[in-house]
N, C-alpha and C positions, 0 to 999 in steps of 0.2 A: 877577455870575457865576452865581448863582443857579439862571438861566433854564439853564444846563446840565445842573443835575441831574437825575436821573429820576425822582428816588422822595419821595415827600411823608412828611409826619412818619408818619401815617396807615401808610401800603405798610411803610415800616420796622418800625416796630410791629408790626405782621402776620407780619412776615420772622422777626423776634424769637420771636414765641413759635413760627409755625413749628418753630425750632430750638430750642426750650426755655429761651429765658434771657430776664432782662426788660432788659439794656441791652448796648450796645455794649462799655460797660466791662466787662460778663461776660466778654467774648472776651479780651480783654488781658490776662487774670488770671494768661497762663501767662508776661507777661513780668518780670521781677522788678522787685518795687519802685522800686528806686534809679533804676533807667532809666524809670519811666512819670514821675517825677517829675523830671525834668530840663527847665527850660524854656531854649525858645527866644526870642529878643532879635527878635523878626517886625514889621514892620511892620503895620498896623491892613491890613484886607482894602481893597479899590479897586475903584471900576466898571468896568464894561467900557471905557467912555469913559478913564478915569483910567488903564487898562493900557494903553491905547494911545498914549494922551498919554506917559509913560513910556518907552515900550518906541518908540516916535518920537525921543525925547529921545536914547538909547542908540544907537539905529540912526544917526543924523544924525554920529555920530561915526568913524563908519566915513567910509574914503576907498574912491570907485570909481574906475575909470579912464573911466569919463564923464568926471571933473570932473579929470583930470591928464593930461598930454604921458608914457604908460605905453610903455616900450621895452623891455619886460618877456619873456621868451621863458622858455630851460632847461626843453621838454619840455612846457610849458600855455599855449598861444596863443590869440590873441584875433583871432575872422575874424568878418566880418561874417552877421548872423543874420537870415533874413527875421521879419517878424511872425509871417507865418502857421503857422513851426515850431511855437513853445509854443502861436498859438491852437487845433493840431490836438492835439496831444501833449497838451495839459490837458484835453480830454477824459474823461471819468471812463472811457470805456474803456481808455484807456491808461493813464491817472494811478493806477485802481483793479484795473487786470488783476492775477488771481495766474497761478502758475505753469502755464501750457498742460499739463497730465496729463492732460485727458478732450479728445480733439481735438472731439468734435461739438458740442464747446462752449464751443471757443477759437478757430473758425477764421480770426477778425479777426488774436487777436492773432497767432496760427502766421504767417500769411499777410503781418504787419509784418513778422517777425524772418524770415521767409523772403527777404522784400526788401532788408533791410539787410545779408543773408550776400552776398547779389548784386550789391550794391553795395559789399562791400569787396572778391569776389574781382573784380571790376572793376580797381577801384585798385588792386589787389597783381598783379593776374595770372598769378590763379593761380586753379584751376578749384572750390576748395572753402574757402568759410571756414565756422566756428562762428557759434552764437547772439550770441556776446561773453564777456568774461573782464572781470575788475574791474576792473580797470587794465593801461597799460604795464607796469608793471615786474611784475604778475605773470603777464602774457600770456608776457611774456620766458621767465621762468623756468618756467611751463606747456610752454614750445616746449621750451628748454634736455631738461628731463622727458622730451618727446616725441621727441626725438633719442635719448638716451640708451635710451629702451626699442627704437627701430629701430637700434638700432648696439648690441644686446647685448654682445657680442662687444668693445666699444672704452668706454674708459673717462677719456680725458682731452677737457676742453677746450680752446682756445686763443678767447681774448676781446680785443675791442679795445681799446684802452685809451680811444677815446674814446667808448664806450660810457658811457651816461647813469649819472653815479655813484652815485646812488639805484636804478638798475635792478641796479646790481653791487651794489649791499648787498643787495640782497632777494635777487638769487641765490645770493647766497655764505650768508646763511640759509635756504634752500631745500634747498643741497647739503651741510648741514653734518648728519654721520651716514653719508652715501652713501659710498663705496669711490669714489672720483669724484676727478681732481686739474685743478687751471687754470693756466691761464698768458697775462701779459698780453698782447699785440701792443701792439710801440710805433708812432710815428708820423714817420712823417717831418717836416722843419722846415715843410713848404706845409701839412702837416694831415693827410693824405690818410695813409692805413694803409700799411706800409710791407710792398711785397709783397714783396722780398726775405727778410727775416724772414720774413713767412710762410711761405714755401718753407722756409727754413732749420728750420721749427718744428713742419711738420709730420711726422707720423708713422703710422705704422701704427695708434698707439693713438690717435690724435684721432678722436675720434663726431663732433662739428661745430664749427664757426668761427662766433665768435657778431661781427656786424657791424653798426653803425650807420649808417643813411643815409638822409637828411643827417644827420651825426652830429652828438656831442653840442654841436661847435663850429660848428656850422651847414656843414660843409664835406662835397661832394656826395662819395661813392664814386666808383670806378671799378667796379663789380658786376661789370662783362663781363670784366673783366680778373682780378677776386678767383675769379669760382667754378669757371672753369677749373682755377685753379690747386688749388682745395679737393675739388674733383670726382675731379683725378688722384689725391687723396691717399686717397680716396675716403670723404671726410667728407662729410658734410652742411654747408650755409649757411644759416646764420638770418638775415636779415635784418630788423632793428629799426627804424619807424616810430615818429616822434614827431608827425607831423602831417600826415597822407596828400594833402592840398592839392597837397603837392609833387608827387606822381605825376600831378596831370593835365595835367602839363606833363613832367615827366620819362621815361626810358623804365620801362615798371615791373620791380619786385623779380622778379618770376615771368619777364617777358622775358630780366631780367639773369642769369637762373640762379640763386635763390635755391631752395630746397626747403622753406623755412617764410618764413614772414613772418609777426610779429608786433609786438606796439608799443599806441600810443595813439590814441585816433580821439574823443576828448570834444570838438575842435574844432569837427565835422560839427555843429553845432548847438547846442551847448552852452557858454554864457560860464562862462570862467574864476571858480573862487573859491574861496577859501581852504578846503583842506582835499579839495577835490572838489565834486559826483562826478565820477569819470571815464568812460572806455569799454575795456575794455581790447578787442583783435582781435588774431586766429590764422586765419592761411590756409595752406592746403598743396595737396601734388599729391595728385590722385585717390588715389595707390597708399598711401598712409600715411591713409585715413579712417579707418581702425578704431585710429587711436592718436590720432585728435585726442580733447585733452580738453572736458570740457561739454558742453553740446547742440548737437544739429544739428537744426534742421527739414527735410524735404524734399517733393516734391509724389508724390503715389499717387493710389488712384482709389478709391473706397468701392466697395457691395457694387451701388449702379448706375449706376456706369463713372461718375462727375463726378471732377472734379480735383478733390480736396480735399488740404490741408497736416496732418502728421502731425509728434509727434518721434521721431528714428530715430538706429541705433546710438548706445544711449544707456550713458553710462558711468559716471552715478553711482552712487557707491558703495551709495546707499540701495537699490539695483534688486539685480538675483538678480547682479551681478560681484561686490559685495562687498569682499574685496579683491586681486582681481583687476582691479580697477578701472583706468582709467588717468588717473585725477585723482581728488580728493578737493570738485572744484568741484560744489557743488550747485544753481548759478544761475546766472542770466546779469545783464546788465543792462538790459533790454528797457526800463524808461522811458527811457535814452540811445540805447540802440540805436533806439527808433522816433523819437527827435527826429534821429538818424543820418539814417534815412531816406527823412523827411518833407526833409529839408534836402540829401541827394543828389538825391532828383527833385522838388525845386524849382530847385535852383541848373541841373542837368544838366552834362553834360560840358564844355560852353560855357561855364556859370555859375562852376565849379570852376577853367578853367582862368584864365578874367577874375581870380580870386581867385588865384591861383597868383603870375599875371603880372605883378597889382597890386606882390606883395609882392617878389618880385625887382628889381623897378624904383624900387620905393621905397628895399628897404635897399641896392640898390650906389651911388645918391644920395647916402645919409648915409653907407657907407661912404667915396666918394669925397669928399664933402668935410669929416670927420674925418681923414683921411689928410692932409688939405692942414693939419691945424694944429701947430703948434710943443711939442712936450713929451708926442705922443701917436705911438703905432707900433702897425702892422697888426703882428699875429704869424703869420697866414696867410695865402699865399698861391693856394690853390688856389680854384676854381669854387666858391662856397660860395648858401645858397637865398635864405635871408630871416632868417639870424645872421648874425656875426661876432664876432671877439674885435678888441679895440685894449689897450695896454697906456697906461694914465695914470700922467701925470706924480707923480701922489700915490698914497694907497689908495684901493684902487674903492673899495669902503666907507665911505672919508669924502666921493669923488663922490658916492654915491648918499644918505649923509645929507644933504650940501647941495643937491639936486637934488629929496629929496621936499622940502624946506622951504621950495621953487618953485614947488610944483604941478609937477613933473618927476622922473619914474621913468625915470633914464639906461640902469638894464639889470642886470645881478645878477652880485654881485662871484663870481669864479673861488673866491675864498679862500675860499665855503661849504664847498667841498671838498675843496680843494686848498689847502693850509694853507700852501705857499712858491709860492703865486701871488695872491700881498697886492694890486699894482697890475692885473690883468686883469679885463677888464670883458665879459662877453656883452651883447650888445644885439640886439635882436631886431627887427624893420619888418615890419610887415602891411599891408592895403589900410584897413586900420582909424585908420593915421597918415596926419595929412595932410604937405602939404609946408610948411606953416608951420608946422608941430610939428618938423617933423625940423631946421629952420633956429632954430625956438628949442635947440633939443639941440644944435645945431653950435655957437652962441652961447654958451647956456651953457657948455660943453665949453671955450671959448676962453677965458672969464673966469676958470678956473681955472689954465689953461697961465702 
């Protein structure tokens, strides 16, 4: 490891008196005794060779979903990724860009995250999204935010209950301090948000109606028929993406009458993996740009007349808003966001929807023939994309213990979050499952019944 350092005994030495002292150990003098004398239990130092051999060893212990039948879903999905995403994206312009502040000398990167705003208000349909937010669940609560300061005047939410339960814990610490009060929306027994209630719910004081879809059970909204109803109330509609794929096949959020749309978008290129990263995305109508949070790029014309990319109404706090700011976000995530966009105009609208179509056809497959087994029940039934729920005969949990013990990732028990829903199972189908993977899952699945 050696070959890493920079500096020879020699350069140090020189550093030393530089600063007037003859050893390293001068500097430490101000830390006390007891503590410089503390040893640590370290292994002897190791080659490069030898860290790698090691740190191989370690990795090999990890499971991928290369190597298992993964039915994996709950908000981070696994769609297929051409090559070429990460061979353009690793690029040291991309891999190494910082923050675009001086445009005459960013205007690759401007010009990516210009493309990728373009391609989510595409998929949302809606005429303006941001740079990107960090994730789902804080894009959510960014929008939540963004409603709240256009509806001064109004002060309650109404939320759906099948809203992603991790995206409601982060809101509900987002709004904790705020003058702000919520209330869930139940569901009807097919899935589907129960509009009666909502009419029943709404008020004078609801700012907006926060909606999932396809939500968190993989079951499609009705949008044309919700925002009617939120519109009269004259609340705003948030509409929450988990996996924008959907929309190139469905009618989008912005057609359905949503006024925000935000969510997750790390799919567009990016395999799943523990912990992240993600993408977070926020889109809206023209008349609400000066409350979207984070950055915008947009295209101007320098001082002779060429189209150049620019960042504009900018709201971070570090700039003269202050705190008048309308987010506290100082970044975007421009390495997801450009493998986003390298991976929309690859795939194209075609390519999006082939991937869409895959995964519909695949999970109403496995959903139909888990239905056909003894000891297992659909619990909804409305249009649902590429989820569903079934209820097992046992605990999901002890399915999914004996299912990774398979090489088999059945789908991820309800009881992470839902503490008196022990037997419920999300399971999730992409174009990524084949159909003898979905017939080992039915098999397996049967050997339990």
């Amino acid at each position: 490891m050696a070959r890493y350092s920079p500096h020879t005994a020699e350069s140090r030495q020189q550093l030393l008196q530089e600063i007037g002292v003859e050893s390293i150990g001068d500097l430490l003098k101000v830390i006390p005794q007891g503590l410089q004398e503390v040893e640590f239990d370290l292994p002897e130092g190791k080659s490069e060779l030898e860290v790698r051999q090691l740190l191989q060893t370690l990795a090999d212990r990890n499971r991928h979903l290369d190597s298992a039948s993964a039915f994996l879903g709950a908000g981070c999905y696994r769609h297929f990724i051409p090559a070429a995403v990460w061979a353009l994206v690793s690029r040291g312009e991309f891999l190494t860009s910082y923050t675009p502040y001086q445009p005459e000398a960013a205007q690759g990167t401007l010009q990516t995250i210009f493309e990728f705003q373009t391609g989510i208000a595409r998929l949302t349909g809606l005429p303006v999204a941001n740079a990107s937010l960090y994730d789902g669940a804080s894009a959510t609560a960014e929008a939540v935010l963004m409603a709240l300061r256009l509806q001064k005047k109004r002060s309650h939410l109404l939320i759906a209950g099948s809203l992603h339960p991790e995206y409601q814990e982060l809101l509900d610490t987002y709004l904790k301090g705020l003058e702000v009060t919520t209330a869930p929306l139940p569901l009807e027994t097919s899935g589907k948000l129960d509009l009666e209630v909502l009419k029943a719910q709404l008020t004078s004081e609801c700012a907006a109606v926060v909606v999932q879809c396809p939500n968190f059970y993989g079951i499609i909204e009705d949008l044309g028929a919700i925002a009617p109803i939120v519109h009269e109330a004259g609340a705003l509609l948030i509409v929450v993406v988990t996996d924008p794929t959907a929309y190139a096949l469905l009618k989008t959020p912005g057609d359905g009458g949503a006024d925000i749309v935000a969510g997750e978008a790390h799919c567009l290129g990016t395999p799943p993996s523990f912990g992240g990263p993600h993408l977070g995305i926020l889109a809206t109508k023209s008349e609400f740009i000066r409350q979207v949070p984070g950055r915008l790029v947009s295209i101007t014309q320098d001082a002779r007349g060429q189209q150049v990319y620019t960042l504009t109404l900018q709201t971070r706090e570090q700039h003269i808003r202050r705190e008048k700011a309308t987010s506290n976000v100082c970044t975007n995530q421009s390495l997801m966001a450009a493998a986003a966009s390298v991976y929309m105009a690859l795939l194209g609208p075609d390519g999006l929807r082939q991937i869409a179509t895959s995964s519909v056809q695949l999970a109403h497959q496995a959903q139909s023939e888990i239905a056909k087994l003894p000891g297992y029940k659909l619990l909804y039934n409305a249009p649902f994309f590429h989820e569903f729920v079934i209820q097992c005969p046992i605990s999901a949990q002890e399915v999914v213990n004996r299912g990774v013990a398979q090489g088999i990732y059945p789908g991820v028990p309800l009881s992470r979050w839902e503490k008196d829903r022990d037997r419920d199972l999300l399971i999730c189908v992409t174009e990524m499952n084949t159909t003898s993977q979905i017939q080992q899952l039915v098999e397996f699945l049967a050997s339990i019944a």
